[in-house]
C-alpha positions in Angstrom: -9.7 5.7 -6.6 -12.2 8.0 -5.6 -15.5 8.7 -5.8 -16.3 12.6 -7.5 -20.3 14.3 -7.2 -20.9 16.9 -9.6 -23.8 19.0 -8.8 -24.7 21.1 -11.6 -26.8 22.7 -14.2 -28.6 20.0 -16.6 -26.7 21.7 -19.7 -23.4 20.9 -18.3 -24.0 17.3 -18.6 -22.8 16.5 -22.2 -19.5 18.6 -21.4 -18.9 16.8 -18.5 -19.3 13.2 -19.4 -17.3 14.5 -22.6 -14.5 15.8 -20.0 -14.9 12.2 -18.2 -14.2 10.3 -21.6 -11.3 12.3 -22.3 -9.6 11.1 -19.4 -10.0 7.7 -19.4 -12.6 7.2 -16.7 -16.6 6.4 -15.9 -20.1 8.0 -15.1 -21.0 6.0 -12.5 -24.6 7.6 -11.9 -26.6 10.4 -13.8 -29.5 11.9 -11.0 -33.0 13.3 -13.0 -32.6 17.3 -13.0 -34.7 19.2 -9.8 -37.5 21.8 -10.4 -34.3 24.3 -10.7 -32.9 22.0 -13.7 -29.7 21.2 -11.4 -28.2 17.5 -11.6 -26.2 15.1 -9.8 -23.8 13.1 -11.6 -21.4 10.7 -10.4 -17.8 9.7 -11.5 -15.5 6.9 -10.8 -11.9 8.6 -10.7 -8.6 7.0 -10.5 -5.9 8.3 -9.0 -3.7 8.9 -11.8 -6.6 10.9 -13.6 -8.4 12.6 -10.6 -6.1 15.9 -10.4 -6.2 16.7 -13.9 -9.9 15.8 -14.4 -10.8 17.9 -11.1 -8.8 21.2 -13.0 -10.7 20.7 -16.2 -14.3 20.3 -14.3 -13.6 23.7 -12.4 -12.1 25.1 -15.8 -15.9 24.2 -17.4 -17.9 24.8 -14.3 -16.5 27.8 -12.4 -18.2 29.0 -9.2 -21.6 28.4 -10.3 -21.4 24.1 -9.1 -20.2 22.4 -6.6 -17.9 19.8 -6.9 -17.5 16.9 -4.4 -14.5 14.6 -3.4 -15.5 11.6 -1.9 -13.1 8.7 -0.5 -13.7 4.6 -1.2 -13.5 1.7 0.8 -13.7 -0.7 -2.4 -15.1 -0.7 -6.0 -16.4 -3.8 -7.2 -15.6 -5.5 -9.4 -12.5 -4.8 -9.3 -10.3 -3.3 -11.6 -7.0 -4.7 -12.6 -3.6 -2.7 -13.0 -2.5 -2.1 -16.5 1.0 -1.8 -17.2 0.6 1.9 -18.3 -0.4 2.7 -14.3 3.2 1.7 -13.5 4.6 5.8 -14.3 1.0 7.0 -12.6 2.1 5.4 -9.5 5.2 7.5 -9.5 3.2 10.8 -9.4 1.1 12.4 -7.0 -1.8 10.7 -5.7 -3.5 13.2 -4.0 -4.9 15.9 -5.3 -4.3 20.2 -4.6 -7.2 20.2 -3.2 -7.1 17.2 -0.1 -4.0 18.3 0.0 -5.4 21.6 1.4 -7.9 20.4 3.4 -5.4 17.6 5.0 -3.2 20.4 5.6 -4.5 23.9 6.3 -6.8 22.2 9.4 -3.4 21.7 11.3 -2.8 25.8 11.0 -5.5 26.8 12.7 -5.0 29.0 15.9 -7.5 28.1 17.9 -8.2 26.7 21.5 -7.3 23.3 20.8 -4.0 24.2 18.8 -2.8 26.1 22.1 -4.2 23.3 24.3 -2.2 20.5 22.7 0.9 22.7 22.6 0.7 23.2 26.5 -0.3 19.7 27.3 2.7 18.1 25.1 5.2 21.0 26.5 4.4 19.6 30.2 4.8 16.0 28.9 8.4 16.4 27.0 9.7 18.6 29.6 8.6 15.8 32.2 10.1 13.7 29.8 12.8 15.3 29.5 13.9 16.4 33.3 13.1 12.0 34.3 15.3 11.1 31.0 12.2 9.5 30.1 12.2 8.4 26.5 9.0 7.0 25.9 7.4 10.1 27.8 9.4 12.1 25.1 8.2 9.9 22.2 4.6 10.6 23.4 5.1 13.8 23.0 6.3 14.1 19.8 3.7 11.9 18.3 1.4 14.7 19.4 3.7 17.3 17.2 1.4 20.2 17.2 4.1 22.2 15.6 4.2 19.7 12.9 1.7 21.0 10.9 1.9 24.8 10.3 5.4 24.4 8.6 3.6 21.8 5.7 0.8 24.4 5.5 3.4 26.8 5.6 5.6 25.0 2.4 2.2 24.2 0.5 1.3 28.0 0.9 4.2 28.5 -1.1 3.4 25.7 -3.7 0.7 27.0 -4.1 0.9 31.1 -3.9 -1.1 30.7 -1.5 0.1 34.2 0.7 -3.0 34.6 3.2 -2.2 31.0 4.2 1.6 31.4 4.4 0.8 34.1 7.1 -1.6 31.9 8.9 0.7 29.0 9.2 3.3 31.8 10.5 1.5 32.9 13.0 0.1 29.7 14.3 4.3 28.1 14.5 5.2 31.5 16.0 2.1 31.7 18.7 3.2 27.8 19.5 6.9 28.4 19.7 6.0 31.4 22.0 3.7 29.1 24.1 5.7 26.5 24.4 8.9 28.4 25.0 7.1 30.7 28.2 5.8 27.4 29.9 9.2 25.8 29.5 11.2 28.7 30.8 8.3 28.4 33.7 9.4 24.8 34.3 12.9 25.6 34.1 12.9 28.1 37.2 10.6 25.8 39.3 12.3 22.3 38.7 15.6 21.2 39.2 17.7 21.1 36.0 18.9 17.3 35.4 22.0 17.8 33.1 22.8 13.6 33.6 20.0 13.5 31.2 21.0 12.3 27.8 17.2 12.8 26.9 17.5 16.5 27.4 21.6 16.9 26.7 20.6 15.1 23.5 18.6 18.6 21.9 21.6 20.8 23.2 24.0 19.2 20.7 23.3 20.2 16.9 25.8 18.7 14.1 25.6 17.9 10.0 23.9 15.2 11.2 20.8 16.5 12.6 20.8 18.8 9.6 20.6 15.6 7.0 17.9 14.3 9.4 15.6 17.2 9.0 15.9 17.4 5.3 14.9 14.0 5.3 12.3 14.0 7.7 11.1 17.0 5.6 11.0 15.3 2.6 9.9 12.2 3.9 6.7 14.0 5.4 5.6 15.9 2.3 5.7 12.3 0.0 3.4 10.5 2.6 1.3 13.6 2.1 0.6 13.5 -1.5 0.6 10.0 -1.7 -2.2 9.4 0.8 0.6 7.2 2.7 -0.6 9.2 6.1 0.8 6.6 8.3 4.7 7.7 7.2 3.8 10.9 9.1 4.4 9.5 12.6 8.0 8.6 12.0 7.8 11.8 11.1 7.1 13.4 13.8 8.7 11.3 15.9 12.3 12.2 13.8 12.5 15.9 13.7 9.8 16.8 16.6 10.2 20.7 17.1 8.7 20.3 20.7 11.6 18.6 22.5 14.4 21.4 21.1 12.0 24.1 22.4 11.1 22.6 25.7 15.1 22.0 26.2 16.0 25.7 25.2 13.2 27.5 27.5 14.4 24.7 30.7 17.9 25.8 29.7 17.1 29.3 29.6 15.0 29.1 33.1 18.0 27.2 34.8 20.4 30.1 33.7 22.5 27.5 31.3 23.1 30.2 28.6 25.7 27.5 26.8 23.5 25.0 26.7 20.4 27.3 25.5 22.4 28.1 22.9 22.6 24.1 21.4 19.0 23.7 22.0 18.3 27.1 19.8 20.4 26.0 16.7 18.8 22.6 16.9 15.5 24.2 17.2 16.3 26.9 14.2 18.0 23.8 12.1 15.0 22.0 12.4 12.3 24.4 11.0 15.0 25.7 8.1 15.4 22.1 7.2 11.8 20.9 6.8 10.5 23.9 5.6 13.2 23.8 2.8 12.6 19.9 2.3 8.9 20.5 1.9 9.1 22.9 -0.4 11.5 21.0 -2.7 9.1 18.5 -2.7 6.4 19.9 -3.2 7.8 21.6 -6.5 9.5 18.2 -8.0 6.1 16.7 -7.3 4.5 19.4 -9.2 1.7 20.6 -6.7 0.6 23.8 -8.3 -1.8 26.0 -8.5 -4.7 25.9 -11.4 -4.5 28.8 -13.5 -1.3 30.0 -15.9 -1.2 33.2 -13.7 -1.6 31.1 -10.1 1.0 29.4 -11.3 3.3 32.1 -12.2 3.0 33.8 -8.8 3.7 30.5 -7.0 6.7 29.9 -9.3 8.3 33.3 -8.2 7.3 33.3 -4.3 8.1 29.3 -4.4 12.0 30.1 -5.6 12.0 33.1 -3.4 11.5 31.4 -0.3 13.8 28.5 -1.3 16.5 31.0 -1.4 15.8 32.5 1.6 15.6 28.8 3.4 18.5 27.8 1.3 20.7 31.1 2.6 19.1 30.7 6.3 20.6 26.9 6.5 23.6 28.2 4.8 24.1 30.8 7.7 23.2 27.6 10.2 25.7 25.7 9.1 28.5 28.3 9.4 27.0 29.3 12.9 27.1 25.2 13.7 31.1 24.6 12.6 32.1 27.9 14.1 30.5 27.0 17.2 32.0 23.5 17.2 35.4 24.7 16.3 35.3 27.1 19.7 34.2 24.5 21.8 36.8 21.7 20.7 39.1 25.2 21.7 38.1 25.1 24.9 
């Protein structure tokens, strides 16, 4: 449940509370009008309701008011669960718009972005060169690279191209970063190959594959249900720091064999949750408002699917092929 504003003109009032009735929830609070006739008027919104109720105020209101989500600790008294609220808990419980502002923050290119990609690139490759597992954990709990591929996947929910392009830039500016300190590392340190910590992200099978989709998946449900906690397994699963930090050591050693196990693991891993997310994302139904939005994002959402879809395709093949030549060896 949360708690909605609505700061708008005194004429809107009677439509609003009107749009409030229709779906089943409360004013909680009607504020006296200013000297320019604007209003506050408060709403007590369940989950269930709150998506739909938010696309019919900004349907009635446009630009012209502004329209405030606000989170709750408690509501009392409290409200007791009817059996009709067992199919709401089934759908998404967050709406388009927390969504995007949970989201689009961790796509930012900035200062701090590159900071914590640098700092947790010397961690995991320390981790990584002392077979240090809970240095390597720490790591990925950091997971800067995390979060541009789910802004990435909701940009294509939602149609959403200028963010897409963001969220590309800011994965391929970490990648890069991450990739030129670890080849850095590589040349200066001492490659430990008796470290199953770092031989671990050389070695890419089905299996890593079915734990990306998953992790995938498993990241974009804690999203929309507000279940943020979920997110650390998460990252902790199908961290895209650890693959990169082992292909840039491997590269800077001069083990061109090994590079190559730490690239496909590093390539399976984005193709996998960027194609999970997005599945996700569209069985869940996070859309756009309009009919037309919603249009665009059904054609670009089915045209990157394909285009993860065929990339993991081409993986796969590249993964069995590789496996077949080494078991020839």
């Amino acid at each position: 449940m949360k708690l909605i504003e609505v700061i708008t003109d005194e004429k809107n009032l009677v439509p609003v509370t009107s749009i409030v009735e229709q779906h089943e929830s409360e004013v909680n609070w009607v504020g006296s009008p200013d000297m320019q006739g604007r209003q506050l008027i408060r709403l007590l919104v369940g989950d269930e309701n709150r998506q739909s109720m938010l696309d019919a105020l900004q349907g009635l209101l446009g630009e012209t008011s502004k329209i405030l989500v606000l989170p709750l600790e408690a509501v009392l008294p409290r409200k007791e669960p009817v059996p009709s609220d067992q199919q709401a808990k089934e759908k998404v419980t967050t709406t388009r718009e927390e969504l995007y502002n949970n989201i689009v923050k961790n796509a930012h290119l900035d200062s701090t972005y590159l900071l914590l990609v640098f700092l947790s690139t010397v961690v995991v490759a320390i981790g990584l060169l002392e077979d240090n597992v809970a240095v390597v954990i720490g790591a990925m709990v950091i997971a800067p690279l995390l979060g541009p591929n789910m802004a990435l996947a909701l940009g294509a929910a939602l149609g959403d191209v200028a963010l897409m392009w963001k969220a590309t830039k800011t994965t391929i500016a970490g990648i890069t970063l991450a990739l030129s300190l670890s080849i850095i590392l590589g040349i200066v340190y001492p490659l430990n190959l008796d470290s199953h910590e770092l031989m671990a992200r050389t070695d890419v099978g089905l299996d890593s594959v079915v734990l990306a989709l998953a992790s995938g998946a498993a990241a974009v449900v804690s999203l929309t249900t507000g279940l943020a906690s979920v997110l650390v397994g998460v990252m902790v699963a199908v961290a895209l720091l650890p693959p990169t930090a082992t292909l840039g050591l491997m590269i800077g050693a001069g083990q061109s064999k090994l590079a190559v196990g730490a690239a496909l693991l590093l390539a399976v891993n984005i193709v996998s949750v960027n194609l999970a997310a997005k599945v996700v994302f569209w069985v869940r139904g996070v859309k756009p408002r309009s009919w037309l939005e919603k249009q665009k994002a059904n054609q670009s959402m089915a045209t990157y699917m394909v285009i993860w879809a065929i990339s993991l395709i081409v993986l796969l093949a590249v993964i069995f092929i590789r496996k077949g030549l080494l078991k020839g060896l």
